[in-house]
C-alpha positions as CSV (number, residue, x, y, z in Angstrom):
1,X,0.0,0.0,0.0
2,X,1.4,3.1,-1.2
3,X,1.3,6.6,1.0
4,X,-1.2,8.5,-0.9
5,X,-3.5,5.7,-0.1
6,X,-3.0,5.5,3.3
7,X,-3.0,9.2,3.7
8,X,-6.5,9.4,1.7
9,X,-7.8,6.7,4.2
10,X,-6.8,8.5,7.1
11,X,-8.7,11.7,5.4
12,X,-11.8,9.6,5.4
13,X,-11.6,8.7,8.7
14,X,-10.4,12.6,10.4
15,X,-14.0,13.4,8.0
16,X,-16.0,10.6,9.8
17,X,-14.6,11.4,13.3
18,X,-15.8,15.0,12.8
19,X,-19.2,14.3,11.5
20,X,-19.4,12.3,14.2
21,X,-18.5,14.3,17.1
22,X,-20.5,17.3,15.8
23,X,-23.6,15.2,14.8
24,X,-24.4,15.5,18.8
25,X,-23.2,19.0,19.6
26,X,-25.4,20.7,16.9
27,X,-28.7,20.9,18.9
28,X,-32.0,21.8,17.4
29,X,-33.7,24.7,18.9
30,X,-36.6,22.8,19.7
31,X,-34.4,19.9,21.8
32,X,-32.4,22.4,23.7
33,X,-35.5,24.1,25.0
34,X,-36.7,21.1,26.1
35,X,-33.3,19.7,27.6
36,X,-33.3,23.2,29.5
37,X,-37.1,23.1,31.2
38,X,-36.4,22.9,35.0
39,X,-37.5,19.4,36.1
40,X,-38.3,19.1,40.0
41,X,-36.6,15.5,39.6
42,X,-34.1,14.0,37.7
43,X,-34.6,14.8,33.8
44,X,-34.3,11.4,32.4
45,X,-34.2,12.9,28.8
46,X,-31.1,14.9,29.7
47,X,-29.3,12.1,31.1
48,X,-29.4,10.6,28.0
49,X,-29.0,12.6,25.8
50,X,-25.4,13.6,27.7
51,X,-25.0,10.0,27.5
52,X,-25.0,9.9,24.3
53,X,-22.9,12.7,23.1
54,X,-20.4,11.0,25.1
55,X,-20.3,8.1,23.7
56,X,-20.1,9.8,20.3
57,X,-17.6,12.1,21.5
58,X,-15.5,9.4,22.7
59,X,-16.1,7.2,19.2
60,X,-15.7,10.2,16.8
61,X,-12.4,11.3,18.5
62,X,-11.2,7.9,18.7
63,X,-11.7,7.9,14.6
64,X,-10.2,11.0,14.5
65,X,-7.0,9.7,16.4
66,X,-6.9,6.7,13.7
67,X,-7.4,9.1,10.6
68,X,-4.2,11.4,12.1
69,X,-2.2,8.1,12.6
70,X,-2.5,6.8,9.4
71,X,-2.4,10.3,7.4
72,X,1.1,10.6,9.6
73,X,1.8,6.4,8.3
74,X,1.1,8.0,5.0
75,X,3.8,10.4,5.0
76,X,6.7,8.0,6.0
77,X,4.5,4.2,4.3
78,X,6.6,3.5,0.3
C-alpha cells in the first residue's frame, strides 16, 4: 500500500470522526429548550442525551486519532 493511499484513508476517517462528534453538539432549537425546562426530579431525557454525546464524543475522536495516525503512516509508508 502506497502513502497517498494510506494518507487518503486516514482523510476519510479525520471526515468521519468530525461528523461524528459534531452530529451531537449541533442541537436543534426545539431539543435544547426542552433539555433546559427545570425538572423538580431528575430529567431522564437529559441524562441521556449527555450519554450519548459521550459516547459519540469518545467514538468520533477515537476515529479522528486513527485518521491522524494513518495520514502521519502516509507520509513516511513507500
Amino acid at each position: 500500500m502506497n502513502g497517498a493511499v494510506v494518507t487518503t484513508i486516514g482523510l476519510v476517517f479525520d471526515i468521519i470522526g468530525a461528523i461524528t462528534v459534531g452530529y451531537l453538539l449541533i442541537v436543534p432549537r426545539r431539543k435544547a429548550g426542552e433539555l433546559a425546562t427545570p425538572q423538580w426530579d431528575m430529567h431522564e431525557e437529559q441524562l441521556k442525551d449527555r450519554l450519548a454525546q459521550s459516547k459519540a464524543a469518545i467514538w468520533g475522536l477515537s476515529v479522528l486519532a486513527l485518521g491522524f495516525f494513518l495520514q502521519l503512516a502516509g507520509v513516511w509508508v513507500k
